[in-house]
N, C-alpha and C positions, 0 to 999 in steps of 0.2 A: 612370563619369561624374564631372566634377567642376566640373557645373554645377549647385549646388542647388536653384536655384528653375527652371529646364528639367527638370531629374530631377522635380519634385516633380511637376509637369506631366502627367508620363509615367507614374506611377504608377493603377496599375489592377490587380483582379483576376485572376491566369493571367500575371503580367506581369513580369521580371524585371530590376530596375536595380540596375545595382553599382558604389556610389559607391568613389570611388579617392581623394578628396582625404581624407586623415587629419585634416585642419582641421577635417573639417564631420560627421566621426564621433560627436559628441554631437546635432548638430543633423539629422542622417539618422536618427538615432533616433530624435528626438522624432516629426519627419516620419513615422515608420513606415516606412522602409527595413531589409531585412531581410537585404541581401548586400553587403558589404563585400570591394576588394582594395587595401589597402594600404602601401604601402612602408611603412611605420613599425612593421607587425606584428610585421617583422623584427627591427624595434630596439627596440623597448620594450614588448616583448606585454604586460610587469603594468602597465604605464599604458593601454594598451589595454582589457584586462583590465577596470580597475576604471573605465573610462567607460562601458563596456558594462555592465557588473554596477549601478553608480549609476546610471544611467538608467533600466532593468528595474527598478529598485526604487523609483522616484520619487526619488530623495536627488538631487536637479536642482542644490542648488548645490554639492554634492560633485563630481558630474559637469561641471558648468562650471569648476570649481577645475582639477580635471585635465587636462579640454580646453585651459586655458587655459598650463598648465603646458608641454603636450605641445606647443600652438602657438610656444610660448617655445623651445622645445628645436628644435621643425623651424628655424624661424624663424635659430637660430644658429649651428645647422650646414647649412644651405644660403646664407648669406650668406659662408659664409667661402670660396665658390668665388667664381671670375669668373662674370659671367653665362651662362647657357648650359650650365653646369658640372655642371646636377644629376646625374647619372648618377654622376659623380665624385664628389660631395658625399655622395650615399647610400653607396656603396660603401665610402667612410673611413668614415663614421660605422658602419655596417655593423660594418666589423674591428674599429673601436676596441670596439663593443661585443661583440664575442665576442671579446674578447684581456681580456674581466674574468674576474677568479677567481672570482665567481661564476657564470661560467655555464659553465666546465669544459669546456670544448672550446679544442682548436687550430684549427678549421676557419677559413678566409679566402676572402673572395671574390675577393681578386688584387688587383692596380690597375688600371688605366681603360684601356683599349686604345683607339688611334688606329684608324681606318680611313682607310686614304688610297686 
């Protein structure tokens, strides 16, 4: 879901919502949402990581430092597509960041395939 104040809605015991927008990953916490699928897990699991972990631990402007960081970074590499483009957008950003020497792997996820 990546409609927060509809998710928040829906939220009930026995009840399972699994927000997708990465923006609103501190703010699904707060909420009390408990499953997450997000593209950006991909790309930056230690900033993930550490808005997950500041939140669980109350450190809220820690956790909004990095939210905010993390919105900066979506924010940068999904504008450098044409509109429409996210699929593409993810996918570079994706390679670029598994083509770091820290993270020790060759693996890529390709480039963007047309369907016609």
């Amino acid at each position: 879901h990546s409609d927060l104040a509809m998710a928040a809605k829906c939220l009930a015991p026995n009840r399972m919502i699994i927000l997708s927008d990465s923006r609103m990953l501190s703010s699904g916490l707060l909420l009390g949402f408990k499953t997450f699928c997000m593209a950006a897990f991909n790309m930056v699991p230690d900033t993930m990581r550490e808005i997950y972990d500041y939140m669980k631990t109350g450190k809220m402007n820690l956790a909004k430092r990095e939210q905010k960081l993390l919105n900066s970074s979506i924010r940068e590499h999904m504008t450098r597509q044409k509109k429409g483009s996210w699929v593409k957008a993810m996918k570079q950003w994706f390679n670029e960041e598994m083509k770091k020497p820290q993270n020790g792997t060759i693996f890529s996820a390709g480039h963007t395939r047309k369907l016609r």
